[in-house]
C-alpha positions in Angstrom: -57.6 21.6 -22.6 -55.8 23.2 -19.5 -55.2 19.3 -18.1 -54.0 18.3 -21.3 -51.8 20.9 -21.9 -50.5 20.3 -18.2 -49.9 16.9 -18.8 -47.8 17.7 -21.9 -45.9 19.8 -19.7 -45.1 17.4 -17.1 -43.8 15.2 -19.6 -41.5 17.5 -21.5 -40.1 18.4 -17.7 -39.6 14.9 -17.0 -37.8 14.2 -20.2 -35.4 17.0 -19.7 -34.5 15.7 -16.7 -34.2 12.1 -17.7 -31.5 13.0 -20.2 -30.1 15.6 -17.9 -29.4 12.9 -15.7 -28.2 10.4 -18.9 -25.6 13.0 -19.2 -24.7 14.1 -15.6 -24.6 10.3 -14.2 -21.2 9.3 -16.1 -19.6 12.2 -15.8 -20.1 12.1 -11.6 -19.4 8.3 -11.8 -16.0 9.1 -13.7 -15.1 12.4 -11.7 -15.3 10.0 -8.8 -13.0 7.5 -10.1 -10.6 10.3 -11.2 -10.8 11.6 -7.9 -9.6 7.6 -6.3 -7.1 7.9 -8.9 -5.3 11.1 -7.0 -6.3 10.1 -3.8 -4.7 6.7 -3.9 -1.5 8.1 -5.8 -0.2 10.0 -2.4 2.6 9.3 -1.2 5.2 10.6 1.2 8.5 11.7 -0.8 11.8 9.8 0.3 13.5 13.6 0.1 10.4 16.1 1.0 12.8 17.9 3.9 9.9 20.9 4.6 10.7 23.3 7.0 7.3 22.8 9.3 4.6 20.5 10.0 1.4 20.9 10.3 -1.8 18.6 11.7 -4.7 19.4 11.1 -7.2 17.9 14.0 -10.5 15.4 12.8 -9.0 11.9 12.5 -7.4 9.3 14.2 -3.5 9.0 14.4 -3.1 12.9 12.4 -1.2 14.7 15.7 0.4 10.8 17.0 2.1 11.1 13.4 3.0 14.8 13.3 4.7 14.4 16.8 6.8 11.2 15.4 7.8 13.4 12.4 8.9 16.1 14.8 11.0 14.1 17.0 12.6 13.0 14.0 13.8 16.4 12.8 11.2 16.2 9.7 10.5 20.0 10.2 11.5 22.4 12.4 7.7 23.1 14.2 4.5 21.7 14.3 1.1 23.4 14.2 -1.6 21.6 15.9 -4.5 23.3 14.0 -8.3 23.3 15.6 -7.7 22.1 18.8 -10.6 22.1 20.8 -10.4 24.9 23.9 -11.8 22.6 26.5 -9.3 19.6 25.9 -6.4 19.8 27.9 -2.7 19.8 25.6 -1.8 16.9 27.7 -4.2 14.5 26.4 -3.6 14.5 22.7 0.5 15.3 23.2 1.0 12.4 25.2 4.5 11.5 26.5 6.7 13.9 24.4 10.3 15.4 26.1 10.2 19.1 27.0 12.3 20.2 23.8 9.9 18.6 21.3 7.0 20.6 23.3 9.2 23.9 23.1 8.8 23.7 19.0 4.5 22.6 19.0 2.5 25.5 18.3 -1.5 24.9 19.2 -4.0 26.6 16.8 -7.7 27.1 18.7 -9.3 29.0 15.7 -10.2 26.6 13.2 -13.2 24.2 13.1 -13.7 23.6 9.4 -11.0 22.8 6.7 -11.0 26.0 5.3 -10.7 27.7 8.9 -7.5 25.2 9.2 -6.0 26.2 5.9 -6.5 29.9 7.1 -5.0 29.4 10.3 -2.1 27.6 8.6 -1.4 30.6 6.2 -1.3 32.8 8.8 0.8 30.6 11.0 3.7 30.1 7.9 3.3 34.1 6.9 4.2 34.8 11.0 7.5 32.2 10.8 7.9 32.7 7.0 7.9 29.3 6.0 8.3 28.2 2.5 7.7 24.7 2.8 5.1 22.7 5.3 4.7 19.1 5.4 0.5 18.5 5.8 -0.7 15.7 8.0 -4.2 14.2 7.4 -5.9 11.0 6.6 -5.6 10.5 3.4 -9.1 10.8 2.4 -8.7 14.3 3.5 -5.7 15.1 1.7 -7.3 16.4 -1.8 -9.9 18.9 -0.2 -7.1 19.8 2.3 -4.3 20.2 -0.2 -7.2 22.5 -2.2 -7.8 24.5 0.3 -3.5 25.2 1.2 -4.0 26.0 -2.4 -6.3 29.3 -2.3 -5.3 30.5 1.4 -1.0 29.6 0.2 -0.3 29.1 -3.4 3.4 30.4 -3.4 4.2 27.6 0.0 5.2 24.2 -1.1 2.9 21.8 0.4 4.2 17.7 0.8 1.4 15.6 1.9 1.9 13.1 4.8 -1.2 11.0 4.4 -2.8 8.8 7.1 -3.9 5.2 5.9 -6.4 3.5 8.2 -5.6 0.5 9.4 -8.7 -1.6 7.6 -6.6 -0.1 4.2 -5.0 -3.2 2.5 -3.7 -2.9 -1.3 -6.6 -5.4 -1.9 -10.6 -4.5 -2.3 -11.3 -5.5 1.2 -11.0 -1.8 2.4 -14.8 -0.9 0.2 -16.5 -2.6 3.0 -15.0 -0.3 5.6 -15.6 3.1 6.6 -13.2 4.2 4.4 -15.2 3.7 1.5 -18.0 6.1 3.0 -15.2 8.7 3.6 -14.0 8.3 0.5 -17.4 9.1 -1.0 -18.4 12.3 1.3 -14.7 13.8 0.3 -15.3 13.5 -3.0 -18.9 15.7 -2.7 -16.9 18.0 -0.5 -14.1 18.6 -2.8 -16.9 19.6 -5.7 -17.9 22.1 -3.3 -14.8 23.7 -2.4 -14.1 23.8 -6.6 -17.4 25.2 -7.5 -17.5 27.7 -4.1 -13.6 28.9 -5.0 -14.5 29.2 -8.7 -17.6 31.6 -7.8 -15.6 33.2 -5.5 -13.4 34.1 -8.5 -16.0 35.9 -11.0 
């Protein structure tokens, strides 16, 4: 009787998670395409004018970009955030002129993208910024614009996003490594939801 009532309960387990996962299965499969949606609808605004910049290190062309838009008077300063202590300024800055160095501020806190957003917020709280213009890849952008959100919800943020250089307007960009990106940012963006929203009760 004890195997048969064993049995029984093995199957009532394995139908609740059955139609657990009949219901759970869409609604990640359409949270993911929501979350392409607002990925792929960044753009930079022809009259965002914020008063700083701010990189944030991890991906290719973020601090090559950041430096262009400081040498065109896009912002008044630039935070480099987690820059690594043993890399010398001089490899990453390039060939810059002495008065764009004078306005580069380097961050060596910060190894996550929460530990960036913090030592942002402390950063535009110091100089009192209202605005700052974030560069990232644009895969990046939603979890990093989240996190600006929780550590500075009063600063207006305008995202400078980075496409890759496999990123067409066609499909051709789902065989790239952008694609994988795409899909570990969207995981990582659940967690920062569902870790701010327990932070909250």
């Amino acid at each position: 009787m004890e195997i048969f009532k064993t049995i029984r309960l093995k199957k009532y387990l394995y139908s609740i998670l059955f139609y657990m996962a009949i219901l759970i299965i869409p609604i990640w499969l359409m949270g993911f395409g929501v979350f392409l949606l607002y990925v792929f609808s960044f753009q930079v605004s022809p009259t965002a004018q914020p008063e700083a910049l701010v990189a944030w290190t991890g991906g290719e062309y973020r601090i090559q970009t950041a430096l262009k838009l400081l040498e065109k008077e896009q912002g008044r300063r630039l935070l480099i955030s987690g820059v690594n202590k043993t890399v010398s300024p001089a490899l990453f800055l390039g060939d810059i002129t002495p008065e764009t160095h004078a306005k580069i501020d380097l961050g060596y806190q910060a190894t996550t993208t929460r530990e960036n957003a913090l030592e942002t917020a402390a950063w535009v709280r110091q100089n009192n910024w209202h605005s700052v213009g974030l560069v990232t890849s644009f895969y990046h952008m939603p979890r990093s614009l989240l996190e600006f959100k929780y550590a500075l919800p009063t600063t207006t943020v305008y995202p400078y996003p980075i496409w890759p250089k496999d990123f067409t307007e066609s499909v051709a960009w789902i065989h790239t490594r952008s694609a994988f990106h795409l899909f570990v940012e969207y995981h990582k963006f659940l967690i920062v939801k569902l870790r701010h929203l327990f932070e909250r009760t």
